[in-house]
C-alpha positions in Angstrom: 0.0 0.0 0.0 3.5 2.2 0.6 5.3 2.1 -2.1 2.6 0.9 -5.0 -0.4 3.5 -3.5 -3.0 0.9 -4.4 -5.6 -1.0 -2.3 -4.3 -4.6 -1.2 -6.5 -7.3 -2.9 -7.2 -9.1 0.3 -8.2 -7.3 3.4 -6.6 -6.8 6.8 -7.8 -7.6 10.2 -8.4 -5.0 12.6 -5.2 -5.9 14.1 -3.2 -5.1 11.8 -5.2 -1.8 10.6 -5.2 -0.7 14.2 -1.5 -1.3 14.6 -1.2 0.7 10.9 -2.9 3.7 12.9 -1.1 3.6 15.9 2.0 3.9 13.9 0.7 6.9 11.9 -0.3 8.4 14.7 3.9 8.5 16.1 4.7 10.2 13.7 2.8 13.5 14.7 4.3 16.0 16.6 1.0 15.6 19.4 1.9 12.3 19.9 5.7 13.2 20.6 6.6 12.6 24.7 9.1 15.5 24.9 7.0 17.7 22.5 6.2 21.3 23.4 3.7 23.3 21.6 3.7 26.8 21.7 1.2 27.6 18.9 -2.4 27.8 18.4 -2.7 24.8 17.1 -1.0 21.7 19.2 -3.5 18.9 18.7 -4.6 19.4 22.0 -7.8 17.0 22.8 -9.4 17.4 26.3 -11.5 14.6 26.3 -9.2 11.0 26.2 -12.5 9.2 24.5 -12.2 12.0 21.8 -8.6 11.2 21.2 -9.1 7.2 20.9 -12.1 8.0 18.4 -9.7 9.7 16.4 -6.9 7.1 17.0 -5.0 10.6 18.0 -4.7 11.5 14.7 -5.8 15.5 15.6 -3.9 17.5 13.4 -6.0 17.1 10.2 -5.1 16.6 6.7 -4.0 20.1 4.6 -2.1 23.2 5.4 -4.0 26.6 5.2 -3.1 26.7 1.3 -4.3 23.7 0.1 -5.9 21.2 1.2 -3.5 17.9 -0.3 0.0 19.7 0.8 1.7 17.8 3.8 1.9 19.6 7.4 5.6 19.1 8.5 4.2 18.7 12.2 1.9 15.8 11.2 3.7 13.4 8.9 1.1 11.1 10.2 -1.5 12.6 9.1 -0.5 13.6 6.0 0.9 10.0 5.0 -2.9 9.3 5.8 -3.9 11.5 3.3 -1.8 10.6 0.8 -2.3 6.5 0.8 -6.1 7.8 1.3 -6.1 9.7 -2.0 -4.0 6.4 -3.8 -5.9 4.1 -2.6 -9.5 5.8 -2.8 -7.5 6.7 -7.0 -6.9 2.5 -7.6 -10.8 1.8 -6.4 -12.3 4.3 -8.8 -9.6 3.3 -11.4 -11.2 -0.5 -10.4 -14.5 0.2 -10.9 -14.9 1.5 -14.5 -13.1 5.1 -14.9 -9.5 3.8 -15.7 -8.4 6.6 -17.3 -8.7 8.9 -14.0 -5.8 10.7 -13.5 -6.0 12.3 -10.0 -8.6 12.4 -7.0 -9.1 13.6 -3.4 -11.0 12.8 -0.4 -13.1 15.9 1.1 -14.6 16.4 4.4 -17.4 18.1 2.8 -20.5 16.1 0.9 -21.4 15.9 -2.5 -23.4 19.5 -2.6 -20.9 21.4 -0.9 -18.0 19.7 -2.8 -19.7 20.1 -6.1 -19.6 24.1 -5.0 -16.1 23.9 -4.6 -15.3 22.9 -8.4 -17.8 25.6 -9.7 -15.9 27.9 -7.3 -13.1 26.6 -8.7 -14.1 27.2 -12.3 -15.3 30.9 -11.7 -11.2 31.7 -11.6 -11.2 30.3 -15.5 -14.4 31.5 -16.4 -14.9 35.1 -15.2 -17.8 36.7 -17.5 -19.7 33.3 -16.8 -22.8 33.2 -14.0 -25.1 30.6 -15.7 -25.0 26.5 -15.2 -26.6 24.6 -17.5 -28.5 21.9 -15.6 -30.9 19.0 -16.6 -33.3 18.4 -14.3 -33.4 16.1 -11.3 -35.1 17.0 -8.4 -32.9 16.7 -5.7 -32.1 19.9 -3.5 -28.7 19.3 -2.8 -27.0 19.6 -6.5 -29.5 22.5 -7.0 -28.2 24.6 -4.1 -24.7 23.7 -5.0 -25.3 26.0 -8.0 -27.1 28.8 -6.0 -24.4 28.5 -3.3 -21.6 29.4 -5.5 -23.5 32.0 -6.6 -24.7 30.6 -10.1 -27.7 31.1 -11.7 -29.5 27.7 -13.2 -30.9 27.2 -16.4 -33.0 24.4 -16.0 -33.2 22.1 -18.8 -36.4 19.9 -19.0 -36.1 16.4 -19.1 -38.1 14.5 -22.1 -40.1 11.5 -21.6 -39.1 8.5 -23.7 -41.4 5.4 -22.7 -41.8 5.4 -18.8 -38.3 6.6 -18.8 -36.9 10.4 -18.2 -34.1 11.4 -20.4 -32.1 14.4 -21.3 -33.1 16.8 -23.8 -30.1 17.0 -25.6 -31.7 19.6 -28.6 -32.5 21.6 -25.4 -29.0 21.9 -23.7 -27.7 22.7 -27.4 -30.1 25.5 -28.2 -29.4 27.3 -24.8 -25.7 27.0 -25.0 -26.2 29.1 -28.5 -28.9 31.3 -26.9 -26.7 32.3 -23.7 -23.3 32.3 -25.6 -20.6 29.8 -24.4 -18.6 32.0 -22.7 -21.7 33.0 -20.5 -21.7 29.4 -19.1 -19.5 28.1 -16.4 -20.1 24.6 -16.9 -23.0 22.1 -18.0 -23.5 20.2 -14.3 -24.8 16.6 -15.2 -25.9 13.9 -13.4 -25.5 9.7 -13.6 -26.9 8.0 -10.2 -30.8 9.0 -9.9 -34.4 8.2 -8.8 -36.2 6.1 -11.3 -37.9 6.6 -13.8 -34.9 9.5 -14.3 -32.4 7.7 -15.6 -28.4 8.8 -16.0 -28.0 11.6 -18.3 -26.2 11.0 -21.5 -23.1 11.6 -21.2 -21.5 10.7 -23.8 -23.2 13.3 -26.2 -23.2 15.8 -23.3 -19.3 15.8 -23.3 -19.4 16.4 -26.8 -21.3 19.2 -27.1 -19.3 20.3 -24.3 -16.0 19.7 -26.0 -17.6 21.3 -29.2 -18.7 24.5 -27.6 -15.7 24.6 -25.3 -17.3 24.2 -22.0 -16.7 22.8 -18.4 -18.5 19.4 -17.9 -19.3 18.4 -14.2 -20.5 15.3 -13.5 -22.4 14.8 -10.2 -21.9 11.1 -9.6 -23.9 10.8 -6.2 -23.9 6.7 -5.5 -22.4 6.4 -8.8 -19.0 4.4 -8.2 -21.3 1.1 -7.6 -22.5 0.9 -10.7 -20.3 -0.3 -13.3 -22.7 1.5 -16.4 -22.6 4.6 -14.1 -18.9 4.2 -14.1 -18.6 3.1 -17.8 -20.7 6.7 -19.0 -18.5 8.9 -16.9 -15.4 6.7 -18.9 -17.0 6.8 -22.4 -17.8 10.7 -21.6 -14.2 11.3 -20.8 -12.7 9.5 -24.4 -14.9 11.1 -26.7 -15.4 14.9 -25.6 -15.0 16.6 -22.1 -15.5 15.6 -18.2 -13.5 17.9 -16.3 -14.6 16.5 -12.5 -16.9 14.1 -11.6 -18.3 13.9 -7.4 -19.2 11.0 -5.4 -20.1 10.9 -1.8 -18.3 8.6 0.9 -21.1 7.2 2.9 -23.1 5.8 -0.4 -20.5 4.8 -2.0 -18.6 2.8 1.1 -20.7 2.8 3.7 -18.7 5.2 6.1 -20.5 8.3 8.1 -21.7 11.0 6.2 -19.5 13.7 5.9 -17.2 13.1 3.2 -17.0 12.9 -0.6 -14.1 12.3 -3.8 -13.6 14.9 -6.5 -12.0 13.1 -9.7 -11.2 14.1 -12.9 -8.8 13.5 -15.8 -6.5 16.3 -16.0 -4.2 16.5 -13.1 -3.9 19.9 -12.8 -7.1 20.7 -12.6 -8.2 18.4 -9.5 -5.0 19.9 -7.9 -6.6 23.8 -8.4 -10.1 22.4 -6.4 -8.1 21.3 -4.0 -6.0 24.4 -3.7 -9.1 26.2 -3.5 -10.4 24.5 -0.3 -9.5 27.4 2.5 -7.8 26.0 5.5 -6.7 22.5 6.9 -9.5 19.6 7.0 -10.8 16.9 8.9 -9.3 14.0 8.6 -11.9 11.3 10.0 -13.8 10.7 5.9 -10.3 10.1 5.0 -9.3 7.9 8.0 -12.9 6.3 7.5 -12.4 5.2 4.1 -9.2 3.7 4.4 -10.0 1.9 7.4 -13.3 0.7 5.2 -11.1 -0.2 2.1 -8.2 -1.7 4.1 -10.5 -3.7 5.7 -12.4 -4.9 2.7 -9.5 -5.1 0.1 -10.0 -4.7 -3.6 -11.8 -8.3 -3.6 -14.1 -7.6 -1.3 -15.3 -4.4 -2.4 -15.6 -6.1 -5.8 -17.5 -8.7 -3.9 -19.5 -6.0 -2.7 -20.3 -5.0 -5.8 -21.2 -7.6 -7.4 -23.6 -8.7 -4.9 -25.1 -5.0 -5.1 -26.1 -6.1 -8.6 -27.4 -9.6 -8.2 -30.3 -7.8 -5.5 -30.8 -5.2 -8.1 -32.1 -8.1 -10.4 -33.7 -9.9 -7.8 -35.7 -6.7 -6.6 -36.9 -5.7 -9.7 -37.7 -9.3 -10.7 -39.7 -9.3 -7.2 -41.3 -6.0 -7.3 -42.8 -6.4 -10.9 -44.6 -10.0 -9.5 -46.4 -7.4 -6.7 -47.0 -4.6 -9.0 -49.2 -7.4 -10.7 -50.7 -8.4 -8.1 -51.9 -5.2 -7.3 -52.7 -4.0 -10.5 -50.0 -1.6 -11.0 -47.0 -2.7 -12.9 -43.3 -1.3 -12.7 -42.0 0.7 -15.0 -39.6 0.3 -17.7 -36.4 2.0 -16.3 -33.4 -0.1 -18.5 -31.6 2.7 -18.1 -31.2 3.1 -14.5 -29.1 0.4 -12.8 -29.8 1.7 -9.3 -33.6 2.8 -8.7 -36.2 1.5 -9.5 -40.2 2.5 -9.4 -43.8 1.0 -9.0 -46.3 3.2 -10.3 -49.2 3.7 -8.1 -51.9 4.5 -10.5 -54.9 2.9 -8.7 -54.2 4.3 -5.2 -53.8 7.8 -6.9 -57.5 7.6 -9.2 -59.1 6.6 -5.9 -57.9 8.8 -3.3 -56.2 12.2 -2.9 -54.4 11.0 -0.4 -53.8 7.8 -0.2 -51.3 7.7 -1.9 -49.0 9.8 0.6 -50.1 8.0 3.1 -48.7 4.9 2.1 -45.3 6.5 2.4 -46.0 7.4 5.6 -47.2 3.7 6.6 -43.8 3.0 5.2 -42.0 4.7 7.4 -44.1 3.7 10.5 -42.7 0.3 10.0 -39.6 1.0 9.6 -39.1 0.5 5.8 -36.6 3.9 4.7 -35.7 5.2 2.0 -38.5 4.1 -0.2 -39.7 7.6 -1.9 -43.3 8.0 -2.5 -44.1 10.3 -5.2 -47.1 11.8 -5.7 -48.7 13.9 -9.0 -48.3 17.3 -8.8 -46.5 18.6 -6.2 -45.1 22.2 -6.4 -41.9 23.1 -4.4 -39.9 26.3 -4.1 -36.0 25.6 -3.9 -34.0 29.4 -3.8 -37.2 30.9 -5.1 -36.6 28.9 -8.3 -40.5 26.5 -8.3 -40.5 23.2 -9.5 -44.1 21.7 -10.3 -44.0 17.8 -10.0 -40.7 18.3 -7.7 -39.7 14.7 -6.7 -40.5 13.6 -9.9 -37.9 15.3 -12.1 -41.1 16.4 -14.7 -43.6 18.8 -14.8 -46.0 16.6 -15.4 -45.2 12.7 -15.0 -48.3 10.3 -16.2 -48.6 8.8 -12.5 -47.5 8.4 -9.1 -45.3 6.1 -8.2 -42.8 4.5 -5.3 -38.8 4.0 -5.9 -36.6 1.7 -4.1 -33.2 1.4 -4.9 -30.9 -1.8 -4.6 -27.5 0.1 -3.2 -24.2 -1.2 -2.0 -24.2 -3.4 1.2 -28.4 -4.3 0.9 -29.2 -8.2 1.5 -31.6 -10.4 0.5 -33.6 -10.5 3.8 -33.6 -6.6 3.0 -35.4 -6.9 -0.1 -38.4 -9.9 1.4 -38.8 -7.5 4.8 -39.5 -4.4 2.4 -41.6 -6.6 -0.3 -44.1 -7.9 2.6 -44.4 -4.8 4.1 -44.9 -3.2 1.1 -47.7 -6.1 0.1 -49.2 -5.2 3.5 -49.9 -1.7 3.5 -51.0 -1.6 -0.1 -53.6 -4.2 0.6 -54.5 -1.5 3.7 -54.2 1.4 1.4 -56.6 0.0 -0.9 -59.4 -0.7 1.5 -59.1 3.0 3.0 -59.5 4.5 -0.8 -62.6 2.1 -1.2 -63.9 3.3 1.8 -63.0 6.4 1.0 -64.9 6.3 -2.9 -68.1 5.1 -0.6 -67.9 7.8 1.2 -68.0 10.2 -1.4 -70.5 8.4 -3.3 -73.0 8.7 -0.6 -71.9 12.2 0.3 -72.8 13.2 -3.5 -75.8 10.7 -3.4 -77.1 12.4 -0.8 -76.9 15.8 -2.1 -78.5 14.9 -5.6 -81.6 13.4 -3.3 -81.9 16.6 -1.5 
């Protein structure tokens, strides 16, 4: 892991990765019996519970310049940072995007980390203020924009079968209406809620390599998915990706807090990371490589591969209950991650039932399943989205998504399944009584 930078194929005990710490942890100056600090910053830690958390690794990773440089007092810490950034390089390089050149762990998440490359770009880009953004309604990688003090064109999505796609004509004929050198970047998006699927990549970094402009990727839970992974490679070979962003928690099930910035030209990676003001945290770092060291290359592959097998076994599953319930899932080939049920019969019978069933959901402890209702308005930044949640103004129905992510198990998939089975089945018999009700309520009124 030393001298090549890459993750070991097998993983370690926790031994060993204990003992790895400890002997990072020596080498900073905090950790030094006869040191004596006389600055402001001494890696000082009251509490001794703190300290063990942290394996005494205080200092943080960074210097006040930039965020990758190594802080002589904490050659620890930085060597932590360094085999962090190789190893975190090999994975991504393992899981589709083998042309990646240069990466770096962030203590920030995927919105705030995706403001520090457009922050980043505004030093190339001066006249620029707009971002050129197909639509997926999630708040995070909207405000990102707003945040860095961008203005978002919002670029419709078109609906081709069940399945939400990008509106490549559109994105083409605002670049020409804005000018080129108006726009900072076009901000594009792989991992999504079904029925949005990936955006096209591929074409996107053409036009973007045509027109001479930035290309962002935000690649969310991406690095799971090998055809996430493949787009973002494809993307880079025939026209332009200049960073993609991928979170730390979704992507390797570590606390949230933490997310990678990629990208292909070295330089460029270097400048976001010179851009990040002060030292960091260390703990996504130290998080991820205890996670990958633990693992190995293997068994995140492994990992991987199982994520995948559920995803077919989920869909295969879910499409057996839609039927039974007269709804049917829809046709999302697209989208390896998400999928979604429609709810058409809940929706026609009730206004609310179908929110309700997401809350029954949640009552019995099934997260992260997303019920999405028709017609839902939302103000994000005083910018209003109509259908928000369902990345289109208009979608034909409601639906529910579940998603098949990294680490979920079989047991994961019946639980949700049965409890899904059940509280349709209740949902159903509330709407009926529901209809009744408002049969005889008009009934009664026609009579009178």
């Amino acid at each position: 892991i030393i001298i090549k930078g890459k993750c070991s194929e097998d993983g370690w005990d926790e031994s060993t990765i204990e003992l790895f710490l400890h002997e990072l942890a020596i080498m900073d100056s905090n950790n030094f019996l006869g040191n004596c600090g006389v600055g402001e910053r001494e890696g000082r830690v009251a509490s001794g519970l703190v300290a063990r958390r942290h394996y005494r690794l205080i200092h943080g990773i960074g210097r006040s310049g930039d965020i990758a440089a190594v802080q002589p007092k904490a050659a620890g810490s930085s060597l932590l940072n360094k085999l962090t950034n190789s190893v975190v390089l090999d994975i991504i390089k393992q899981a589709g995007v083998r042309t990646v050149t240069n990466c770096f762990v962030v203590p920030m998440a995927t919105g705030m980390s995706l403001t520090l490359c457009f922050l980043t770009l505004r030093h190339k880009r001066p006249k620029a203020k707009y971002i050129i953004w197909p639509r997926i309604d999630q708040k995070s990688c909207f405000k990102s924009m707003i945040t860095a003090g961008f203005e978002p064109v919002v670029i419709e999505n078109v609906l081709e079968g069940d399945e939400l796609r990008t509106d490549l004509g559109a994105v083409e004929a605002k670049i020409k209406a804005l000018g080129a050198e108006n726009i900072l970047c076009v901000h594009s998006t792989t991992s999504c809620f079904a029925p949005r699927v990936p955006d096209r990549l591929e074409e996107l970094a053409v036009i973007c390599a045509n027109y001479d402009i930035p290309h962002i990727v935000n690649n969310a839970y991406g690095v799971q998915s090998s055809k996430c992974m493949h787009l973002i490679q494809q993307g880079a070979r025939v026209g332009r990706i200049d960073a993609f962003v991928q979170s730390l928690d979704k992507n390797f099930m570590v606390p949230v807090g933490g997310a990678i910035i990629a990208g292909f030209n070295e330089s460029f990676i270097q400048e976001i990371s010179k851009m990040y003001p002060g030292r960091a945290s260390a703990s996504p770092s130290l998080d991820v490589l205890i996670t990958l060291l633990s693992l190995g290359a293997s068994g995140y592959k492994q990992l991987l591969k199982e994520r995948k097998e559920m995803f077919s076994y989920l869909s295969s599953e879910l499409k057996k209950l839609a039927d039974n319930h007269n709804e049917r899932l829809l046709d999302t080939p697209h989208n390896p991650i998400s999928l979604a049920m429609s709810l058409k019969n809940l929706d026609e019978n009730s206004d609310t039932a179908v929110t309700q069933l997401g809350s029954m959901l949640f009552t019995r402890q099934v997260s992260g399943a997303r019920v999405v209702p028709c017609g839902s308005v939302q103000t994000v930044n005083n910018y209003t989205f109509k259908g928000f949640m369902s990345h289109a103004n208009d979608y034909p129905c409601a639906y529910l998504n579940a998603a098949s992510a990294i680490g979920i198990k079989k047991q994961d998939v019946d639980v949700f399944l049965k409890r899904l089975d059940k509280c349709l089945k209740t949902s159903r018999k509330e709407a009926k009584k529901e209809e009744t009700a408002n049969e005889m309520s008009s009934s009664n009124t026609d009579t009178e």
